[in-house]
N, C-alpha and C positions, 0 to 999 in steps of 0.2 A: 211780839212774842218774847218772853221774857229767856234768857238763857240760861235759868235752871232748868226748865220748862223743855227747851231746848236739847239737853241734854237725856232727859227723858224720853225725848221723843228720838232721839238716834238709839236709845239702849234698846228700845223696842222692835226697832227699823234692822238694824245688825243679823239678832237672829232668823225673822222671815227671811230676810234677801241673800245670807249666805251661809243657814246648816244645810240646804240641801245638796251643799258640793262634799258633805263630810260623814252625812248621818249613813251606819252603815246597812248593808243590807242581810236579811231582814230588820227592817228600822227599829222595832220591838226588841231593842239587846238590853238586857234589861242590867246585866254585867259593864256594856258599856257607858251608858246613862248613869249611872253610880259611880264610876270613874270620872266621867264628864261633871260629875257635881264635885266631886271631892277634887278635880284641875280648878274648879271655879271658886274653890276655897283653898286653897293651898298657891296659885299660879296669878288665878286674874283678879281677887283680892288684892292680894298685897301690891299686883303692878295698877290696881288702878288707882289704890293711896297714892301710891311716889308719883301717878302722873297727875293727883289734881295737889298734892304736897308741892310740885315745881309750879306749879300755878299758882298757886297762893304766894309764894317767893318772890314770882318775876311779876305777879301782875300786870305780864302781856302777854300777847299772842306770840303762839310756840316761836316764830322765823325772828322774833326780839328779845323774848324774852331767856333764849337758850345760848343768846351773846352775853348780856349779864348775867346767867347763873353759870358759864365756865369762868368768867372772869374771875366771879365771888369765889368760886373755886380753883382759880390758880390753876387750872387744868389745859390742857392743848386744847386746840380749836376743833382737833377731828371729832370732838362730841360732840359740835355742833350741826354733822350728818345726820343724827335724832331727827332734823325738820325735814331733809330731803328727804328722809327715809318713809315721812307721813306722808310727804306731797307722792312719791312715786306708789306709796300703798293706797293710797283713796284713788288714785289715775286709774291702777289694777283692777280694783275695785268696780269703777265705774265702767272700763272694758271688759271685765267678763263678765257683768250682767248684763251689758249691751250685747255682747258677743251672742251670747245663748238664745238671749231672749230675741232676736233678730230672726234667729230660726225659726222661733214658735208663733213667731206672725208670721211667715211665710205656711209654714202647715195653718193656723188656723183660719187663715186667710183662705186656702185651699179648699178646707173642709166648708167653708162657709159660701164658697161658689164664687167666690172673689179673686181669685187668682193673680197675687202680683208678679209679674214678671221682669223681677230684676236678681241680683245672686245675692243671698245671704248678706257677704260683705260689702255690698256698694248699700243694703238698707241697715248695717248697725252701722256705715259712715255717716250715713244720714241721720240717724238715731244723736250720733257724738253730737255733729253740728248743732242738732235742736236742742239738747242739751247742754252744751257750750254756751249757748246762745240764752238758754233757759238761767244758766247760774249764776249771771248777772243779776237775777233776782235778789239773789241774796238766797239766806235761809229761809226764806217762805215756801220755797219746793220742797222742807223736809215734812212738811205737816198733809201737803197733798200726794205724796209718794208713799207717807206712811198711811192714810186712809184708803189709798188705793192698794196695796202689795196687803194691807190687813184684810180689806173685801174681797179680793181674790180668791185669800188661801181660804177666808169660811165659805166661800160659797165652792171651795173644788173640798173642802175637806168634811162638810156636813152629811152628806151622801153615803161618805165612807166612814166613821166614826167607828162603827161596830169590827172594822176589819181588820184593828191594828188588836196584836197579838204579841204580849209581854213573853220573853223564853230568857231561859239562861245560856251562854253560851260559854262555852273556855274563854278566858283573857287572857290577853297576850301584850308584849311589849309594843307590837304594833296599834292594836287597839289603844295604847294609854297613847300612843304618836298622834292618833284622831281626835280621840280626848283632849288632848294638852288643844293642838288646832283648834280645832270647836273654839274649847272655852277663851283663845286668843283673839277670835277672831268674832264671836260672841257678844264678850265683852269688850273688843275694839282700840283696848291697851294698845298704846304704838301708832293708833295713826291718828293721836295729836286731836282730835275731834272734841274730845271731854275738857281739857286746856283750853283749845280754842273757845267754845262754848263757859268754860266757866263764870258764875256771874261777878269776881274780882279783876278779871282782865279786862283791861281799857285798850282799845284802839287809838289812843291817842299814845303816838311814840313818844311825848314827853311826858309820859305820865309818870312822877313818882311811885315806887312803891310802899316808903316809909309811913304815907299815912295810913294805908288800906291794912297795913301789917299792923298797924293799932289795934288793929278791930277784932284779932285772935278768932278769925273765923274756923271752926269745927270740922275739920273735913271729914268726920263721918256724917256730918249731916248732906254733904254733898254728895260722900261715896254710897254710902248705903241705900237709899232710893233707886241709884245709876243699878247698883248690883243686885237688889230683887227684881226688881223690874225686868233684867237680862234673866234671871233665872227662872220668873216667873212665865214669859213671852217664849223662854227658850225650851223650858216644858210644855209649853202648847205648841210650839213648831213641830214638836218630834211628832205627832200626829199629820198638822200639816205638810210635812218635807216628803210626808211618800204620798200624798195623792197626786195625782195628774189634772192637769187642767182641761177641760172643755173649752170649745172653739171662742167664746164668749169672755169667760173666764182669764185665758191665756192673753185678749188684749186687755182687759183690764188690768190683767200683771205686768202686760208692757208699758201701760203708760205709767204705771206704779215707779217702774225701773227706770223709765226714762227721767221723771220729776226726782227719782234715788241717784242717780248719777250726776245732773244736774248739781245738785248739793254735793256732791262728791269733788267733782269740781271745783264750785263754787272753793268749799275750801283749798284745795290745792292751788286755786290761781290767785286768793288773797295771801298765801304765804309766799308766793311769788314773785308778786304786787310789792310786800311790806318791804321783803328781803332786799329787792332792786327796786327801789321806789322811783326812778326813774322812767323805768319803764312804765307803768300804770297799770290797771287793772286791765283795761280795755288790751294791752300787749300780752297781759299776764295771761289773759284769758284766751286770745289766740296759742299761746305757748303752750297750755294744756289741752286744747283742742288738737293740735297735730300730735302732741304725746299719745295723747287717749287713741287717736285715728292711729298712730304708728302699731300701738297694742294691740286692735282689732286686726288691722290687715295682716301684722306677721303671724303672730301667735295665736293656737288653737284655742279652744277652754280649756281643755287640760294643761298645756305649757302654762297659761292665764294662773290655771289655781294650783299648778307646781311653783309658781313666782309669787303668787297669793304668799303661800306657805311662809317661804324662805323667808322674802320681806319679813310675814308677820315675827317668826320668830328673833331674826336679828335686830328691829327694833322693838323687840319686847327684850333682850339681852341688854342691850347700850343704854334702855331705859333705868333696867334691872342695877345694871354695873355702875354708870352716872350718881343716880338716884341714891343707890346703898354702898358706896364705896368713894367715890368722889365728891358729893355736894357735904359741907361740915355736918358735923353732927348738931349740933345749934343752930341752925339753920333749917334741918328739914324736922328736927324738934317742934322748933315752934309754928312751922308751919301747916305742921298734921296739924298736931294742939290737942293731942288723946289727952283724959283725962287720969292717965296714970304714968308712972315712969313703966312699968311695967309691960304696957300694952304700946308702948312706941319700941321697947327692947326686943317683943318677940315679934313685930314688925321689920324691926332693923334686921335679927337673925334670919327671917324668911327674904328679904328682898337679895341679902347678903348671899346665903347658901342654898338656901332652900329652893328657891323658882329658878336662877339658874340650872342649878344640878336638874330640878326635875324638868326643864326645857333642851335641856342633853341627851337627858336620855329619852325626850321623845322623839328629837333629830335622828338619834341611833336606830329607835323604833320603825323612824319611817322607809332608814336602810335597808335593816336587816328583814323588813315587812314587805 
C-alpha cells in the first residue's frame, strides 16, 4: 500500500471512528454543521499544510525529523514534545474506542444469547493486547478497520436515512468549542499520522533530505485529496453518528476498532521505536500496550474524550506556533511550493493569527459551555 493511499485512507477512518463523541444532539444542527465547515476551512486547512509543509522539510518520520527541523530552527528542544504529544493522542485514541466499544460487545453479546461473562474492563484489556499485538502488522490494519467501521455504519444507518431532520438552532460560543473539536480531530492535525504517512519521508534515519527537496513537491496536491476526502466522509458521518447499532452490526464495529487501534498503536510505538532505537519495536510495542491498558482501566470515556480534547488542541497550537513562527520563512516557502507569493502569505497570516486565536476562543467556548 502506497502511503498517499495511505493517507487517504486514515482521512476517511478519523471521521466514522470519532464525530460521534462530538456531533450534537439533535445531530441535524444544521447552524452547527456550517460552523463545522467554515472550522475546516479556516483551522484544519491551514494546520494540515504546515503539517505535511514539515514533512517535506525533514523527509522523516515525525520522532526524527522534528530534531532537524528545531535544529534548522535554532529553536529550544521543548518543540520537540510535537512527537510525544502524537504518540500520547493516537494511545487516547485507540483507548477510548476500545473503552466504549468493549461495552457494546458485552450488550450485543447479551442480546444475542451469548452472554460473556467477564466486566467491561478486563474485555477492552483484552481488546489492547490483541491489538498491541495486531500493530506489528504494520499499516495493513488501516485498510481492514476501515472496511469494517465503513460496513458497520451503512448497515446501522440505512434503516434510518429518512429520520435525520435538518433545524436551525441559536449558535453559541460553545457550539463553535465542538465545531473547532470536530474539525481537529476530523481532520487529525496533531497526531502526526499524515507526516508519518507521507510519501517523501524515508524510514531510513540516514536519509538525506537535500535530494528529495530537489523535486519541489506541491503540497496541495497532497493536502487537498486528505481535506475533501475528510469533508466529504465527514458529511456522510453526520447521518451515521446518530444511529444505533444492532447486535450484529455492533460486532462488526468492534472488530473495525480493534484493527483502528491497532494502527493507532502501530504508529505510536514506531515513534517510540525510532526515538530510543535501542529499545526496538518489539520493547516499543510493549510500552504502548501498558500505556493504552493504563488509559482503559483508570479513565472513563468521558475523562478519555475530555483528554481526547486537550491533547488535540495543544498539539494543534505547538504545531500552529513551530510551523508559523519558528520554522524560517524560506524554508517552509519552499516547502509548501503554492504557486504564488500570495497564497503562501495568507497561509502564513492564518497559521500565524488566525487558527490560534480561533483555537482560543474555542477552549474559552468549552469553559464557559
Amino acid at each position: 500500500m502506497q502511503n498517499r493511499f495511505a493517507s487517504l485512507f486514515i482521512a476517511a477512518l478519523l471521521p466514522l471512528l470519532l464525530f460521534r463523541w462530538f456531533v450534537p444532539s439533535p445531530a441535524g444542527q444544521l447552524d452547527f454543521w456550517l460552523m463545522w465547515l467554515v472550522a475546516m476551512v479556516v483551522v484544519g486547512l491551514p494546520l494540515l499544510y504546515a503539517e505535511i509543509g514539515l514533512a517535506h522539510r525533514s523527509q522523516k518520520t515525525p520522532a526524527q525529523g522534528i530534531q532537524e527541523l528545531t535544529r534548522q530552527a535554532d529553536t529550544t528542544p521543548i518543540w520537540r514534545s510535537f512527537v510525544w504529544l502524537t504518540v500520547l493522542l493516537s494511545l487516547v485514541v485507540a483507548a477510548l474506542s476500545i473503552n466504549a466499544v468493549s461495552n457494546n460487545v458485552l450488550e450485543a453479546t447479551a442480546q444475542m444469547g451469548m452472554s460473556l461473562d467477564i466486566p467491561g474492563y478486563a474485555l477492552a484489556v483484552g481488546m489492547v493486547v490483541i491489538a498491541g499485538l495486531l500493530s506489528l502488522l504494520g499499516a495493513t490494519t488501516l485498510v481492514a478497520s476501515l472496511a469494517l467501521i465503513a460496513i458497520a455504519f451503512v448497515m446501522a444507518a440505512l434503516p434510518n436515512l429518512s429520520s435525520l431532520a435538518l433545524i436551525m438552532t441559536e449558535s453559541s460560543l460553545g457550539e463553535w468549542a465542538r465545531a473547532v473539536t470536530l474539525a481537529l480531530v476530523s481532520v487529525g492535525v496533531g497526531t502526526g499520522l499524515y507526516w508519518f504517512n507521507n510519501p517523501l519521508v524515508s524510514r531510513d534515519p540516514n536519509h538525506s533530505a537535500e535530494a528529495g527537496r530537489n523535486t519541489r513537491e506541491i503540497a496541495t496536491k497532497t493536502v487537498l485529496p486528505i481535506w475533501l476526502t475528510q469533508l466529504v466522509i465527514g458529511s456522510v458521518a453526520l447521518i451515521f453518528s446518530s444511529t444505533s447499532f444492532a447486535p450484529v452490526t455492533a460486532l462488526v464495529y468492534a472488530l473495525g476498532v480493534l484493527a483502528a487501534g491497532a494502527f493507532f498503536m502501530h504508529y505510536a510505538s514506531s515513534q517510540i521505536a525510532t526515538r530510543f532505537g535501542r529499545f526496538g519495536l518489539g520493547i516499543a510495542t510493549v510500552i504502548s500496550i501498558v500505556l493504552t491498558i493504563l488509559l482503559v482501566v483508570i479513565a472513563t470515556p468521558k475523562v478519555l474524550t475530555i483528554l481526547l480534547v486537550a491533547l488535540s488542541v495543544l498539539s494543534a497550537l505547538v504545531l500552529a506556533i513551530f510551523s508559523g513562527w519558528l520554522m524560517k520563512i524560506s524554508h517552509m516557502r519552499k516547502s509548501l511550493n503554492f504557486k504564488s507569493e500570495g497564497i503562501y502569505n495568507l497561509w502564513r497570516v492564518a497559521i500565524r493569527i488566525l487558527v490560534p486565536a480561533l483555537i482560543i476562543a474555542a477552549v474559552v467556548g468549552w469553559f464557559v459551555s
